[in-house]
C-alpha positions as MATLAB code, in Angstrom:
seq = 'XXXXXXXXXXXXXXXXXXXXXXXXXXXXXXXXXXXXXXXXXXXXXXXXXXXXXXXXXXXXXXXXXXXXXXXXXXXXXXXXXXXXXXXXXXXXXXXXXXXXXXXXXXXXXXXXXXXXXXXXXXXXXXXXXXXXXXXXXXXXXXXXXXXXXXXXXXXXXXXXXXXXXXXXXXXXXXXXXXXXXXXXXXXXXXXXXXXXXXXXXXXXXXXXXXXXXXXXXXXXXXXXXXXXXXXXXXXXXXXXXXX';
ca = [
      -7.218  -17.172    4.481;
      -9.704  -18.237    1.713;
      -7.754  -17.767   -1.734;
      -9.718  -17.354   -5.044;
      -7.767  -17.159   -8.402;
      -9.239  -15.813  -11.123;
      -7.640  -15.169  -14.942;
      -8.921  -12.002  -16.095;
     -11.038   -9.223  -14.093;
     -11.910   -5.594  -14.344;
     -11.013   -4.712  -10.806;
      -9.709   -6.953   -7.635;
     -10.919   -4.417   -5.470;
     -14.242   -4.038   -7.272;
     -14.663   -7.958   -7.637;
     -14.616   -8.431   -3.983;
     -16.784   -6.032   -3.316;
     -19.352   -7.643   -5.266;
     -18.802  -10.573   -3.029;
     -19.532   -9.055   -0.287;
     -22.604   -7.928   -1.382;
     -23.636  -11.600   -2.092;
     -22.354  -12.545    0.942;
     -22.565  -10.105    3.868;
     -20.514  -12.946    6.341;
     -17.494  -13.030    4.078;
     -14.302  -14.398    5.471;
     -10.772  -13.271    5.725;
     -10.214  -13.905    1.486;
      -7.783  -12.572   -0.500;
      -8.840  -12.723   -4.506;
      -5.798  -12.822   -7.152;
      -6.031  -12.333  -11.035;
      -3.805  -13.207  -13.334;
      -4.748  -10.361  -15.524;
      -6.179   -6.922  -14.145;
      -7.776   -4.718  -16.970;
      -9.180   -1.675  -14.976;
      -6.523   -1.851  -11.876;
      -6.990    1.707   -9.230;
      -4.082    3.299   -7.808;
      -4.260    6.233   -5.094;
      -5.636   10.349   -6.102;
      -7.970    8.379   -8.971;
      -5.012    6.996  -10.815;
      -4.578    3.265  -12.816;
      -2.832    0.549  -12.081;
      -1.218   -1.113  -15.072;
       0.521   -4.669  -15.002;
       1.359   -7.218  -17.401;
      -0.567  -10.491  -16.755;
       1.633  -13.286  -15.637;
       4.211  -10.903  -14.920;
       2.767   -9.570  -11.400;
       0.927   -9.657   -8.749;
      -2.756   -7.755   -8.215;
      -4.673   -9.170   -5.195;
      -7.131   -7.766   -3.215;
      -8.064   -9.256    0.743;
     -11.127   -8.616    2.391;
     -10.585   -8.418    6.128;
     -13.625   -8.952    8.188;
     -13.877   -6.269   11.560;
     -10.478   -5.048   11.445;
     -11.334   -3.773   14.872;
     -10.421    0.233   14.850;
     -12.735    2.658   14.203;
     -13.093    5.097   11.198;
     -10.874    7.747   13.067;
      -7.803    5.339   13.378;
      -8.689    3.838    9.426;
      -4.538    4.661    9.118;
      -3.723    2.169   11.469;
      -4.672   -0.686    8.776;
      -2.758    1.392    5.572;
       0.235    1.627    8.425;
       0.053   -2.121    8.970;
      -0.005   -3.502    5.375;
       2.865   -1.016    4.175;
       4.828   -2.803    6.830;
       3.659   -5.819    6.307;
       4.572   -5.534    2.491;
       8.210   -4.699    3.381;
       9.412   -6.993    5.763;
       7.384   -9.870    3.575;
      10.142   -8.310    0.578;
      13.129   -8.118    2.526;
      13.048  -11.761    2.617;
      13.742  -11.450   -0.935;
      17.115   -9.300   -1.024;
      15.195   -6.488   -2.254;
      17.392   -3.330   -1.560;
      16.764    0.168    0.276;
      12.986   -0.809    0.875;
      10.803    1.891    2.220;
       7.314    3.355    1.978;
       6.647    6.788    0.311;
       4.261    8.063    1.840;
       1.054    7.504    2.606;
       1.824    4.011    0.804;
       4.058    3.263   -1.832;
       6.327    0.875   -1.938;
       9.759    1.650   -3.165;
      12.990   -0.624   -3.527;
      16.289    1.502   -4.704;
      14.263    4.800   -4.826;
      11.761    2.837   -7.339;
       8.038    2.151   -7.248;
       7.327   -1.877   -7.035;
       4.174   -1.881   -5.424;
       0.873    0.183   -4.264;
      -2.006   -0.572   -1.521;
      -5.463    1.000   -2.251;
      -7.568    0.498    0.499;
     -11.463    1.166    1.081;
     -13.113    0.314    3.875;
     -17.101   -0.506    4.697;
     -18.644    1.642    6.962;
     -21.404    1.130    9.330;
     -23.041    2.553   12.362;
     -20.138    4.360   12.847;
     -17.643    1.021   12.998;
     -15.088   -0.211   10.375;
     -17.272   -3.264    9.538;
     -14.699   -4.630    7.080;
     -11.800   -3.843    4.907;
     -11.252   -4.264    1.234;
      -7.315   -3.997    0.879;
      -6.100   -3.657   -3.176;
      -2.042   -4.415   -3.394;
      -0.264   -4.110   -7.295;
       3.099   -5.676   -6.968;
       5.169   -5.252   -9.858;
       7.470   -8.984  -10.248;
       8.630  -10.072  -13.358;
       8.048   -7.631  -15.886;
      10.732   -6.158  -17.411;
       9.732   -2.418  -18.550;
       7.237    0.324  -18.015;
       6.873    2.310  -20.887;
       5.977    6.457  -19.567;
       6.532    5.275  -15.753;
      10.064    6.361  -15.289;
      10.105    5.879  -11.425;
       8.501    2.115  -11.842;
      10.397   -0.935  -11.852;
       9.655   -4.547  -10.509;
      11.569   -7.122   -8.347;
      13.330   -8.405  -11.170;
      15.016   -5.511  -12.623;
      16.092   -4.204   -9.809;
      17.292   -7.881   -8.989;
      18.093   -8.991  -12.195;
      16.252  -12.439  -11.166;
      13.485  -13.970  -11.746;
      10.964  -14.653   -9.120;
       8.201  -17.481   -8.759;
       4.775  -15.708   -8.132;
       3.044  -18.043   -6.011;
       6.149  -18.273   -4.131;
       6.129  -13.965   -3.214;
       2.135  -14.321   -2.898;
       2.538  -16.627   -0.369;
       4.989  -14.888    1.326;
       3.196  -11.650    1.352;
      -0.223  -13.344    2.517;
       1.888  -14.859    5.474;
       3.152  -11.638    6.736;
      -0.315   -9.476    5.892;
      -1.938  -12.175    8.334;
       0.703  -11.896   10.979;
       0.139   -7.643   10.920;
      -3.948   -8.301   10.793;
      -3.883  -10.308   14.316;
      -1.382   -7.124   15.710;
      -3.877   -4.528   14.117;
      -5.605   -3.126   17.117;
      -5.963    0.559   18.570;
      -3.728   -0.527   21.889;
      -0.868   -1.862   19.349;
      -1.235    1.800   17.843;
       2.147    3.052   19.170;
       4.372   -0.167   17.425;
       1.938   -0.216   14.213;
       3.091    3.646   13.994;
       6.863    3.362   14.675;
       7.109    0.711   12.477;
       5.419    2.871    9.485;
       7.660    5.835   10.568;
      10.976    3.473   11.316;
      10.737    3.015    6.804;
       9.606    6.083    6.018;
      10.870    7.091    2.513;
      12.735   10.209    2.942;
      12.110   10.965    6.787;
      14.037   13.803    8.174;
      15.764   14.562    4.850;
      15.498   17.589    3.132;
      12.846   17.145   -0.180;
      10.765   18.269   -2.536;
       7.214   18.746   -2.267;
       4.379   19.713   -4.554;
       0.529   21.342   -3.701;
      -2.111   20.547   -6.151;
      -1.732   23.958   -8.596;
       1.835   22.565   -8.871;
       3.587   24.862   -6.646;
       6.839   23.511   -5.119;
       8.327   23.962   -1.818;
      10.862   22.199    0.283;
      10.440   21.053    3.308;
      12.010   17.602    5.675;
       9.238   14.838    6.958;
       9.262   15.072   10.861;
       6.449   12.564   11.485;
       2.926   10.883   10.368;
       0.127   11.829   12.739;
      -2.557    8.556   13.728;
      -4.874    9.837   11.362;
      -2.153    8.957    8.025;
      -1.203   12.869    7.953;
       2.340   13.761    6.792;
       3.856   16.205    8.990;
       6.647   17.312    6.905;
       9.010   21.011    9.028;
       8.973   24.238    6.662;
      11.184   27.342    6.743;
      11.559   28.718   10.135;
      10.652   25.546   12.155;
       7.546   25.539   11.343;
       5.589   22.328   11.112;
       2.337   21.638    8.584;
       0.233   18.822    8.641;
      -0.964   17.549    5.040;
      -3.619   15.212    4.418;
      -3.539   12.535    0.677;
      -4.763   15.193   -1.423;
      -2.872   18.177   -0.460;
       0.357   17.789   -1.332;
       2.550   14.887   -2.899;
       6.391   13.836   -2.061;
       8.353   13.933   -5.020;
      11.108   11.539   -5.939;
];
């Protein structure tokens, strides 16, 4: 993987877009900044992170080889990815809130955002956004956030966990393929934050209702069992897990 570091940048996933654009033939590269200033989280939101502190890559992954109806597949892949890359790390309870947070002890320490290039009707490339929260120490208005080192109480070197996390992302890229679609699945469902437990979940107009997570369909919807048995499917934007 081609690695470019960079100090401070508006946007990871923006800046490697703009390399694409200058070059159309861009290889598997994964760009990290020390310092994000306009990070993107999921539903429109920011991504804020101390410089030094964290970690905010993006990769660009060349022909990820599904096609726009399986895009889930690749979210599926680097969730799991993310986790078993952190479990080498003695990070407790880690899961993925769905469709792709990552939580350790109930608590947010990382988020994918992923946006992929579309062309005569093919996935012709991937630009995959990851915020991992490391070594900073508080998040002031984030009550659910937390990083690897409170949770831990330890320190951890950066270029040590980016490593680690590039290794594993590469090792789930070469797996990523429509036949592998069954294992990429079950291993997305298998750490499922939450799965077939009774929660909490909220529409849009703020309306709650409560409901257990039965399964994740191949397209990335949550199918989450209501009152009398009866089973919805939800897509990102209409309805949210809550903690």
């Amino acid at each position: 993987m081609h690695l470019i570091k960079v100090s401070a940048i508006n946007s990871t996933n923006s800046f490697t877009r703009e390399l694409l654009k200058e070059n159309p033939n861009l290889p598997l590269t994964c760009v990290v900044a020390k310092k994000q200033l306009e990070g993107r989280g999921q539903r429109g939101t920011s991504w804020t992170a101390e410089g030094d502190k964290n970690l905010t890559f993006s990769i660009f992954l060349p022909r990820p080889g599904i096609n726009p109806a399986q895009q889930f597949l690749l979210s599926a892949t680097v969730a799991s990815s993310l986790i078993v890359a952190l479990k080498k790390f003695q990070l407790p309870r880690l899961c993925i809130k769905w469709p792709n947070d990552i939580l350790s002890a109930n608590q947010k320490i990382a988020g994918i955002l992923i946006e992929n290039v579309l062309a005569e009707g093919k996935v012709m490339g991937s630009v995959i956004g990851v915020g991992l929260n490391v070594n900073q120490e508080s998040f002031e208005n984030l009550p659910q956030a937390a990083s690897m080192k409170i949770i831990t109480g330890r320190d951890f070197n950066l270029e040590e966990v980016l490593q680690m996390v590039l290794a594993e992302l590469e090792k789930g890229f070469a797996e990523l393929s429509e036949k592998n679609s069954t294992s990429i699945l079950n291993n997305y469902k298998n750490n499922l934050f939450r799965r077939s437990v009774p929660s909490t979940f909220r529409y849009p107009d703020g309306q709650l209702f409560t409901g257990m997570i039965v399964d994740v369909t191949p397209a990335g919807k949550l199918r989450v069992k209501k009152d009398e048995e009866e089973i919805a499917e939800f897509d990102l934007k209409e309805v949210s897990l809550c903690y």
